[in-house]
N, C-alpha and C positions, 0 to 999 in steps of 0.2 A: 461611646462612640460619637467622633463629632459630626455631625450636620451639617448641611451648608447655612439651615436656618442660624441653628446655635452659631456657625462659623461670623454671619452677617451682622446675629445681635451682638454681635465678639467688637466688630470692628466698627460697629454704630457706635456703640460704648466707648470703646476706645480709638477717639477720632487721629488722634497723634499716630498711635500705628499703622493706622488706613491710609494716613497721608504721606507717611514712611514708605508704605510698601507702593502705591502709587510713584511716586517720587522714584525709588530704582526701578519698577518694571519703566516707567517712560526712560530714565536713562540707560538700561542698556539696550529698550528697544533703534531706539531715538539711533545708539552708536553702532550697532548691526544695520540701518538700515544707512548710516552714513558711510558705513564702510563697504555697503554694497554700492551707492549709486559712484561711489571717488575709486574703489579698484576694480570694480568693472565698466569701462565706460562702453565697451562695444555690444554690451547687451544689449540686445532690444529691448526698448521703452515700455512696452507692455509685458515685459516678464518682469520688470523691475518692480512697476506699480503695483503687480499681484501679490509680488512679496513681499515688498513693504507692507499691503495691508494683515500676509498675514502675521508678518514679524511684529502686529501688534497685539497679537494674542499672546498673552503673557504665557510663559513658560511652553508651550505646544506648538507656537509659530515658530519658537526657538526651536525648538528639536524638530520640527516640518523642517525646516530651513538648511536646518547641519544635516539632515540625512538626504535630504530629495536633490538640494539647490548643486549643480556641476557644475562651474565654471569650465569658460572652452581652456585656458590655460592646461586642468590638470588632465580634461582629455586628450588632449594634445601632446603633453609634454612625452619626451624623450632619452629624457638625460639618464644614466647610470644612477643604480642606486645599490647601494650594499645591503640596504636593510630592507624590509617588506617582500610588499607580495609579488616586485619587479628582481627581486634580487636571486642572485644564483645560490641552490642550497648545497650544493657540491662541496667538500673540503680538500683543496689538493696540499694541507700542509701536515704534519703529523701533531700529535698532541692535544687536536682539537675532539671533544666529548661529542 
């Protein structure tokens, strides 16, 4: 079973993959947190900042962010939708299973 110790002597050793794995967590933090401050600009400035910092925790800021983070767009929105949990389950055509 791995350790976090064995995991650390893993990645002391092998500096090239530690610099790897550094290298994409900063990039796709880096792009989650740009795509937060460019498509929501009406956010307030201190929800932004919180979430940037925590969209720098690698891999859990991620999955905090996608489950927690609403933007007012989707609660807002209106529009028709065929598919989901807005959508009518009804079938008024014959054929359908």
């Amino acid at each position: 079973m791995l350790s976090a110790d064995r995991i650390i002597e893993f990645l002391v050793a092998q500096r090239a993959i530690a610099a790897a794995l550094v290298a994409l967590w900063a990039f796709v933090s880096l792009c989650i947190i740009a795509r937060l401050w460019v498509l929501h600009p009406r956010d307030r400035l201190i929800s932004k900042l919180v979430w940037s910092l925590v969209l720098l925790i690698p891999l859990f800021g991620w999955l905090f962010f996608a489950a927690f983070y609403r933007s007012p767009e989707a609660s807002t929105w209106t529009g028709h939708a065929e598919h989901g949990r807005d959508a009518d389950v009804g079938f008024t055509g014959s054929g359908h299973v």
